[in-house]
C-alpha positions as CSV (number, residue, x, y, z in Angstrom):
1,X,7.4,9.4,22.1
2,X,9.3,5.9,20.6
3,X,13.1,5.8,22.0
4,X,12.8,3.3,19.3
5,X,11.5,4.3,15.7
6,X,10.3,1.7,13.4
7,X,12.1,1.3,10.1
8,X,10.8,-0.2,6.3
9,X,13.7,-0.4,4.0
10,X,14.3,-2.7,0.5
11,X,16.8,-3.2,-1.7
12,X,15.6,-5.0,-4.7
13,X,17.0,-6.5,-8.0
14,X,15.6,-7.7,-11.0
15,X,16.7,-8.8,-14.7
16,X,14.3,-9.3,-17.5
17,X,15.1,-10.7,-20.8
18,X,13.2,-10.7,-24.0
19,X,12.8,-12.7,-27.1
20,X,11.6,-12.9,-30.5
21,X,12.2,-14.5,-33.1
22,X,10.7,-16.4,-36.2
23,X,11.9,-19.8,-35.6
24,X,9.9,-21.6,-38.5
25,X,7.8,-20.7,-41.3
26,X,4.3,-21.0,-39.7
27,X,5.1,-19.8,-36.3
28,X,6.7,-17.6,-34.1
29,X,8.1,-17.9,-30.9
30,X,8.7,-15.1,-28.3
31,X,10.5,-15.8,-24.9
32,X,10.7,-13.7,-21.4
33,X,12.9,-14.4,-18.0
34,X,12.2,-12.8,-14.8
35,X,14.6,-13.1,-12.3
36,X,14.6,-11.2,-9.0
37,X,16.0,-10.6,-5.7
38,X,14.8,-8.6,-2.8
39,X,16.0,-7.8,1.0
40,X,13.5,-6.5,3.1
41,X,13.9,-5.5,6.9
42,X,10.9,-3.8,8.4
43,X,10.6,-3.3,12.1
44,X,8.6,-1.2,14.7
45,X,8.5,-0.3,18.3
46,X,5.5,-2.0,19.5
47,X,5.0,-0.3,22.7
48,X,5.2,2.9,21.0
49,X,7.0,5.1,24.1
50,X,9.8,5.2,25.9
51,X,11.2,3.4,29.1
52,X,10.6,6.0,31.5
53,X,6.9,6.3,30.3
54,X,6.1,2.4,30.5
55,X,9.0,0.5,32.0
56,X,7.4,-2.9,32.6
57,X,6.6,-2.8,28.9
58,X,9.3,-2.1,26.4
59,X,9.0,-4.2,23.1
60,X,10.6,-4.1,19.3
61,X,9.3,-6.4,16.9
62,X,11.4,-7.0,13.4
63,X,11.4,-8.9,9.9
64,X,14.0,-9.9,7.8
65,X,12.8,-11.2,4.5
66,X,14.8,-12.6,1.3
67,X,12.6,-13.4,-1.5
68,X,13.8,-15.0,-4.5
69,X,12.2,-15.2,-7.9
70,X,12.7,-16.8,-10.8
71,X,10.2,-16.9,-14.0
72,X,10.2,-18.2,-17.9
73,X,7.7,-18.4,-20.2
74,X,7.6,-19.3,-23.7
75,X,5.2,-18.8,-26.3
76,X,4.6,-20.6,-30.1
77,X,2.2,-18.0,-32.4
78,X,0.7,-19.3,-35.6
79,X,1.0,-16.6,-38.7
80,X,-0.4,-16.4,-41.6
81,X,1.0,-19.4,-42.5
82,X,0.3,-21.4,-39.5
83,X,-3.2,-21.1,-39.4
84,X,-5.3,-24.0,-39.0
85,X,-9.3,-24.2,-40.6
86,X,-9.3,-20.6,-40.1
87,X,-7.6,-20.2,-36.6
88,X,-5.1,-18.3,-35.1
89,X,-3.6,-20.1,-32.4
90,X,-0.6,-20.1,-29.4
91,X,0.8,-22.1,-27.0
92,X,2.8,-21.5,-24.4
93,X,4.7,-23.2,-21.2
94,X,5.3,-21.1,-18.0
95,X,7.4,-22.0,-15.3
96,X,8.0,-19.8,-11.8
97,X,9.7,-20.6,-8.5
98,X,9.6,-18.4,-5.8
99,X,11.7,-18.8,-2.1
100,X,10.7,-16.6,0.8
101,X,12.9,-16.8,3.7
102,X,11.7,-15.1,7.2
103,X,13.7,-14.1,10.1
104,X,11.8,-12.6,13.1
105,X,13.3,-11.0,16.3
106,X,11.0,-10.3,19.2
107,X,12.0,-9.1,22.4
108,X,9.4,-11.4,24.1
109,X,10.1,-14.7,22.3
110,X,13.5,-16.0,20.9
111,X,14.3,-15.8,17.3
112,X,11.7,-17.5,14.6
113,X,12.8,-18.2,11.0
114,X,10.8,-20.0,8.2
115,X,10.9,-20.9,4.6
116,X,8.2,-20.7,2.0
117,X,8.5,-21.9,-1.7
118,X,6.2,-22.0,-4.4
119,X,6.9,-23.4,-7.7
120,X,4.6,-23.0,-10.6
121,X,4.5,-25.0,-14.1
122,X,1.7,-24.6,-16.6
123,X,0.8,-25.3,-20.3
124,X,-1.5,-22.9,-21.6
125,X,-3.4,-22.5,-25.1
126,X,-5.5,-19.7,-26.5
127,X,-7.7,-19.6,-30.4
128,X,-9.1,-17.8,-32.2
129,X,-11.6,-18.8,-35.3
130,X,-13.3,-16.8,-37.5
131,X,-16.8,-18.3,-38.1
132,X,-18.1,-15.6,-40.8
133,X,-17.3,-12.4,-41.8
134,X,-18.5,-10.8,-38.9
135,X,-18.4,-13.7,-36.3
136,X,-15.3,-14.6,-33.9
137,X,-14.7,-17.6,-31.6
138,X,-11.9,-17.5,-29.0
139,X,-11.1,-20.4,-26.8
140,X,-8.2,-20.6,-24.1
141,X,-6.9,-23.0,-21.7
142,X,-4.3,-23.4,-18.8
143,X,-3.8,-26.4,-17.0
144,X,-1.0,-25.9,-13.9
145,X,0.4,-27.8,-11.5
146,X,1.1,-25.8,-8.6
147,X,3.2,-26.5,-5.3
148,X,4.0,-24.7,-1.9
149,X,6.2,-26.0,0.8
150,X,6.3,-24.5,4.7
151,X,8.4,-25.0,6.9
152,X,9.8,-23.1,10.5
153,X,12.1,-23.5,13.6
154,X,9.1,-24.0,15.7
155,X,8.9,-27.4,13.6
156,X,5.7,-26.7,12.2
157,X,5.7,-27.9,8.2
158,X,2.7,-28.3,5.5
159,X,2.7,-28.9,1.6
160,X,0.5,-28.0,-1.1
161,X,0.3,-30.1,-4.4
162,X,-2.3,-29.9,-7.0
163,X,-3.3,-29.2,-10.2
164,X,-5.1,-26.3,-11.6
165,X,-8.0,-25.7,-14.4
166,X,-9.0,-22.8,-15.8
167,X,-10.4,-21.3,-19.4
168,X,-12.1,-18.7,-21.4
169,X,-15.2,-19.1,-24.1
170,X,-15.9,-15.6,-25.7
171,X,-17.6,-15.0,-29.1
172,X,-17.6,-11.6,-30.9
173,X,-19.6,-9.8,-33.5
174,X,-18.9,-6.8,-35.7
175,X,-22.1,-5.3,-36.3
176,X,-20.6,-2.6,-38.6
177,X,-17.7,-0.8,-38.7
178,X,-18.5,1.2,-35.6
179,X,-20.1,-1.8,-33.4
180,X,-19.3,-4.7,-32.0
181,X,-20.4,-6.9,-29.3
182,X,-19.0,-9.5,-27.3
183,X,-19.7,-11.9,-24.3
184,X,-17.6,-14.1,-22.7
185,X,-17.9,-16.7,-19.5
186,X,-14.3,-17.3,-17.8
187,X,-13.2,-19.8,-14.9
188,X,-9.9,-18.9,-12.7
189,X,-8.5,-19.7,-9.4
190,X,-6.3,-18.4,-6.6
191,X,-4.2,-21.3,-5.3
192,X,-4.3,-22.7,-1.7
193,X,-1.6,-22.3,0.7
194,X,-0.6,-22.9,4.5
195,X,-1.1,-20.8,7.5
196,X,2.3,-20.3,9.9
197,X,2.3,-19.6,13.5
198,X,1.4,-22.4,16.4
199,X,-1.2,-20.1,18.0
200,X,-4.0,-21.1,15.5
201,X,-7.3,-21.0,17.2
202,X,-7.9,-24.7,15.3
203,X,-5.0,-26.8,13.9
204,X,-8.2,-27.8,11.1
205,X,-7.1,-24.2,9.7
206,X,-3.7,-24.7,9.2
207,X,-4.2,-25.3,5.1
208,X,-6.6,-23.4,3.3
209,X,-8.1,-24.2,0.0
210,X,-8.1,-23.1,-3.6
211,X,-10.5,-20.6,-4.8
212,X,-12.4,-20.6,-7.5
213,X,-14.6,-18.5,-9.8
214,X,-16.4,-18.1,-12.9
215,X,-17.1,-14.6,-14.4
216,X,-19.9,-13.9,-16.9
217,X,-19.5,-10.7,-19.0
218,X,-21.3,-8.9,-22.2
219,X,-20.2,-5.9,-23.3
220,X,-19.7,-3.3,-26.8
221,X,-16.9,-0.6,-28.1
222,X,-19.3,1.8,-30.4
223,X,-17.8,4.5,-32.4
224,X,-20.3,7.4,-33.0
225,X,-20.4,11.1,-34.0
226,X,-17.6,10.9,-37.1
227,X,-15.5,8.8,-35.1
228,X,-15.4,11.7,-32.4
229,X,-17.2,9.6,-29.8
230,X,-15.6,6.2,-28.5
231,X,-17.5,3.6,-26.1
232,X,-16.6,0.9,-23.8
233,X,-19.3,-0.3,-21.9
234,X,-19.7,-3.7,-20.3
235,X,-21.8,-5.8,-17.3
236,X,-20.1,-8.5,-15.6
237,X,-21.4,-10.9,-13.2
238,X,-19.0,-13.1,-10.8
239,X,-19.8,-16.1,-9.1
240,X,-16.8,-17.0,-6.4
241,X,-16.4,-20.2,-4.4
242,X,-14.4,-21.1,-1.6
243,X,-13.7,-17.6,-1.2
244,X,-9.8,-17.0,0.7
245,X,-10.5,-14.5,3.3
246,X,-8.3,-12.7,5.5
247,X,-9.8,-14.0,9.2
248,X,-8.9,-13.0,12.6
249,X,-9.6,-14.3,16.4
250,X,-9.2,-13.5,19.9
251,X,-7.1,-16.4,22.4
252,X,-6.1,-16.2,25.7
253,X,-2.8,-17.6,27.4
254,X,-2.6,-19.4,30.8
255,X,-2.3,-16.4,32.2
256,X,-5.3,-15.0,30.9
257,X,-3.8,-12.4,28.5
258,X,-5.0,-12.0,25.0
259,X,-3.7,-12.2,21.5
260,X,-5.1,-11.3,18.5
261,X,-4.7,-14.1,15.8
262,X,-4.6,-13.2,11.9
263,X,-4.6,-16.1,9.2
264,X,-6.5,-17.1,6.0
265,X,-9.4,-19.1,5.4
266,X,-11.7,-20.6,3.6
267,X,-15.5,-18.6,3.6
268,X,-17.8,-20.3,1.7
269,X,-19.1,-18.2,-1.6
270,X,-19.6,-15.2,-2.6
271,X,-21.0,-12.8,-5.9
272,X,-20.2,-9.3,-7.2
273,X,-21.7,-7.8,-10.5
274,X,-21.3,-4.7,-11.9
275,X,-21.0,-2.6,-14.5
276,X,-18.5,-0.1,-16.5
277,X,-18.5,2.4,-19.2
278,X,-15.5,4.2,-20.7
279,X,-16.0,7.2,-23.0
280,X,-13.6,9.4,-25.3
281,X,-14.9,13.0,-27.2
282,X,-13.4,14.7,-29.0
283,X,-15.0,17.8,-28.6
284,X,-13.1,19.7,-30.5
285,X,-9.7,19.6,-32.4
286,X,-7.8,20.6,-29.4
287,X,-10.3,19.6,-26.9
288,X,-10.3,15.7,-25.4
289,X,-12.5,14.9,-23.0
290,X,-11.9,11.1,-21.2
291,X,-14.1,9.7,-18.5
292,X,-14.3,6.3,-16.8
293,X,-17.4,4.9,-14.6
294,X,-17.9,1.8,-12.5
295,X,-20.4,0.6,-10.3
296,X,-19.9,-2.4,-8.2
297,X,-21.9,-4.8,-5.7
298,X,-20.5,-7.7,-4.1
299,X,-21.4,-9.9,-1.1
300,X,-20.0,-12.7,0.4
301,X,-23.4,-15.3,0.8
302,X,-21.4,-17.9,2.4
303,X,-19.1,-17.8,5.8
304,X,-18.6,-20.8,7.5
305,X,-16.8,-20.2,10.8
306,X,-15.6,-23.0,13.1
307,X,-15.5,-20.7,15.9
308,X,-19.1,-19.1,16.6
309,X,-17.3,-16.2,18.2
310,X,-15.0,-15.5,15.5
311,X,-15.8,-12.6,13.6
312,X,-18.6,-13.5,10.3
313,X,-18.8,-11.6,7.4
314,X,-22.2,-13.4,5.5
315,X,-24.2,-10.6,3.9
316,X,-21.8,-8.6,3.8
317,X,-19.9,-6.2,1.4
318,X,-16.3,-7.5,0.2
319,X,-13.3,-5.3,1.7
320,X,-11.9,-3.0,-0.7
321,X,-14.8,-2.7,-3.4
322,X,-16.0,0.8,-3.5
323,X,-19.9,0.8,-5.2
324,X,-19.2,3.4,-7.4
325,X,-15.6,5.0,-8.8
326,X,-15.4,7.9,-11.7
327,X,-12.8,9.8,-13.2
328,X,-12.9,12.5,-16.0
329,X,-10.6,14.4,-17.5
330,X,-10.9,17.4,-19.8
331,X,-7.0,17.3,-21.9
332,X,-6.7,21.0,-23.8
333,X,-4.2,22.0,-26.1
334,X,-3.9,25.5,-26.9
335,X,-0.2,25.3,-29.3
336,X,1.6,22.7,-30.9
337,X,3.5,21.9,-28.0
338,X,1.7,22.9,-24.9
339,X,-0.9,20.3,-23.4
340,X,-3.5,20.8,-19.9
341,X,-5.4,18.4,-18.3
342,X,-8.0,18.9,-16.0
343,X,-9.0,16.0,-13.4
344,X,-11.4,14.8,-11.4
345,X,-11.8,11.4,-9.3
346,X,-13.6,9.6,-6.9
347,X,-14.9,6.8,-5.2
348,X,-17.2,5.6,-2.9
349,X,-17.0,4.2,1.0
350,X,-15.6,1.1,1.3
351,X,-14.8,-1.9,4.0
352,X,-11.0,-1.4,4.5
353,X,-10.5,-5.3,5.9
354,X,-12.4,-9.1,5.8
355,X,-11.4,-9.2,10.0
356,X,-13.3,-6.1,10.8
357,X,-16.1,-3.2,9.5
358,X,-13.8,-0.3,9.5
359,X,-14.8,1.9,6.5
360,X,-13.0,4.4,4.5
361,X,-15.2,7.4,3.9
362,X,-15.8,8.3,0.2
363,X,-13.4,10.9,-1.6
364,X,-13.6,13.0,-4.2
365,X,-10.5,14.8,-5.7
366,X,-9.0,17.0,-8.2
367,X,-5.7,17.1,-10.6
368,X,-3.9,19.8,-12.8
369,X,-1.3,18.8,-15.0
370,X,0.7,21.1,-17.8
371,X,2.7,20.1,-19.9
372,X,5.1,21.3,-22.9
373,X,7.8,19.3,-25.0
374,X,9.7,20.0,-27.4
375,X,12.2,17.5,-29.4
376,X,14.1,15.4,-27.1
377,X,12.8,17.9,-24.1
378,X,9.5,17.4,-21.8
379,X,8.4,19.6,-18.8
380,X,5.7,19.1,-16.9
381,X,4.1,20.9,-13.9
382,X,1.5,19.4,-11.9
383,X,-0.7,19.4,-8.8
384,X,-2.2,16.7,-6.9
385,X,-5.2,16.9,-4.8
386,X,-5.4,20.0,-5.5
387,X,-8.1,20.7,-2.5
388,X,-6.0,18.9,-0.4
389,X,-8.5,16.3,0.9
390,X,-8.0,14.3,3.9
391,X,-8.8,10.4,2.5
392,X,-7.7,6.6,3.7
393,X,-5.6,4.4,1.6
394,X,-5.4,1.9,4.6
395,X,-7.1,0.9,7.8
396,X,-7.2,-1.5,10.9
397,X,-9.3,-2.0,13.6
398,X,-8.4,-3.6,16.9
399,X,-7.5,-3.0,20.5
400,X,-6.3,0.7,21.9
401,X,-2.7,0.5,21.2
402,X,-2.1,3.6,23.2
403,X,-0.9,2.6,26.9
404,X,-2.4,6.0,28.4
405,X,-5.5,4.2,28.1
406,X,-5.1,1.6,31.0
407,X,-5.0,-1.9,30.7
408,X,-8.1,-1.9,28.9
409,X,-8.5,-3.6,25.3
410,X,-11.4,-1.2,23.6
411,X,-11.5,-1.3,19.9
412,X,-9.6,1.5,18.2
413,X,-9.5,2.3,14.8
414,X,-6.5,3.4,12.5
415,X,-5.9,4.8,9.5
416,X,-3.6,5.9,6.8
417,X,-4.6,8.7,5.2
418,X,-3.4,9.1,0.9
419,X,-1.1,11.6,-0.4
420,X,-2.0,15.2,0.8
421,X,-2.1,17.6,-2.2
422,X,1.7,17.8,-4.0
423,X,2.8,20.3,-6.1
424,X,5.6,18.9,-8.5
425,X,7.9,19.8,-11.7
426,X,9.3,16.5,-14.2
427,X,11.8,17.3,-16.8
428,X,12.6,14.3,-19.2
429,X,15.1,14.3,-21.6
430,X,15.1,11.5,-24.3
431,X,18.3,10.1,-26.2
């Protein structure tokens, strides 16, 4: 039993203001400012007992983060009058800064503090041209400059300064009224960044780079039966390079004892393709029937590892992609104000991590939900997980944490298991 139980408590602010207005005749412009503050103090006791049980070993290890945010973006949309050779168009500028300060108190090191910021500016364009009756071009851009700065009272420091590309091609055709088709090719990117911490197995992965990727998709919406059938369907194919993986490695101290070592890195490349279908029926005039299915593969083709112990992922699966995930719900309403639904969902097993092979089983679950409103009045009564299923949200696998296992360091694996089922009543009042 902890004589020390962990705590993970927040206390967060935000303000968001909107804008729109018609500032000329051919355009509108539409603004949005994002500004946010949050305190976060999470701690745990890492021995996980008491003094009594384990006295040469008696550790707490906490974080004290302050993150500030700040955001703007501003957006210029052609209308009817604006357009150019048939084109809708809009431009925008975006601008974000971000501040993370850290504070860490360990009872077997003295205190550690760092500072990350980010700062974010970008000009970004997006058309649209009709080329026929039945044919429709869209283009977008974004061009960004983005920078990081690190610094921490162990007097480690690293920057990050570069600028950013990416863009969308997609062309459209309307078949008929109840078809259309579209494909599309899309390059984005995930910034690079800086890995804290002087117990790096390698000072050559202190920075990490920027990933890239370009996504293929081709797709429909179909309307059949009357209108009482709806389809989404499309196939995507995604071609990722310099993937940023979560990466972890075993070092030793003097004195022989080991640490485990998390940071991010670069892996080389990767793929996923897949494909997804979304359906609505209405079977009847108070029966609605909605349903949702993907099916996902991914693998990462590329690892390079500087470290030929360190743990490689090439030909595997990427972490959190479940192959297959469903859900369909049957919505009945048997009076004016009375509404059922009736759900079920799923998903397959899936890699919890990129820095080990611990799985999450697949689950399968169901949901109720009633519901009746009337004017400014809503109750609802629902239950979740009806069966009550037993199914991970989280996991980690590492060394035995418990110290009634010896000295030893055999892999254990842990988990944290989704809500259990929950039984609930919502009333809403509107006014």
């Amino acid at each position: 039993m902890s004589d020390e139980p962990g705590h993970d408590r927040q206390i967060s602010r935000a303000t968001t203001l909107l804008a729109d207005w018609g500032a000329a005749r051919r355009f509108n412009v539409q603004g949005r400012v994002n500004v946010s503050r949050t305190d976060a103090d999470y701690g745990y006791d890492e021995d996980w007992t008491y003094a009594e049980f384990q006295p040469d070993y008696q550790a707490f290890d906490n974080y004290l983060r302050n993150v500030s945010r700040e955001s703007i973006e501003l957006r210029w949309l052609s209308n009817e009058e604006g357009r150019i050779a048939n084109s809708d168009w809009l431009l925008g500028l975006y601008y974000q800064n971000s501040q993370v300060d850290l504070l860490r108190e360990y009872t077997y090191a003295s205190v550690f503090n760092s500072q990350y910021d980010t700062a974010s500016r970008a000009l970004f364009t997006h058309i649209t041209t009709a080329l026929g009756d039945n044919l429709r071009l869209t283009s977008g851009l974004r061009i960004e400059h983005w920078a990081s700065d690190y610094a921490d009272s162990k007097n480690l420091a690293g920057d990050n300064d570069e600028n950013l590309f990416g863009g969308k091609l997609a062309i459209e055709y309307t078949a008929s009224k109840n078809a259309l088709w579209y494909a599309s090719i899309t390059r984005g990117y995930k910034a690079g960044g800086f890995n804290g911490g002087d117990d790096l197995p390698s000072e050559s992965l202190r920075n990490f780079d920027t990933e890239f990727q370009i996504n293929y998709e081709l797709g429909g919406k179909f309307i059949a039966l009357s209108g009482s059938l709806r389809n989404r369907i499309s196939a995507f194919y995604t071609d990722r390079k310099d993937l940023q993986l979560k990466s972890s490695s075993v070092i030793y101290s003097a004195a022989g004892n080991p640490s485990w070592i998390d940071y991010t890195d670069n892996a080389g490349a990767g793929i996923s393709y897949g494909l997804e279908w979304e359906l609505q029926l209405q079977f009847t005039e108070s029966l609605n029937i909605l349903g949702s299915f993907g099916w996902l593969e991914t693998e990462i083709t590329e690892h390079n590892q500087l470290r030929p112990a360190a743990f490689n992922l090439m030909g595997r699966e990427g972490a959190h992609a479940p192959e297959y995930t469903y859900a369909v719900s049957a919505q009945y309403k048997p009076a004016e104000r009375l509404n059922a639904q009736l759900e079920f969902e799923g998903r397959d097993a899936f890699f919890y991590s990129d820095s080990h092979n611990y799985r999450a089983s697949d689950t399968h679950r169901i949901n109720l939900r009633l519901r009746y409103q009337t004017g400014a009045y809503e109750v609802q009564v629902y239950a979740n997980n009806v069966t009550d299923e037993d199914y991970g949200v989280r996991g980690f696998s590492g060394w035995d944490a418990d110290p009634r296992s010896g000295d030893g360091f055999d892999e254990q694996s842990y988990q944290q298991l989704g809500a259990p089922r929950v039984l609930g009543l919502t009333v809403r009042l509107d006014f």
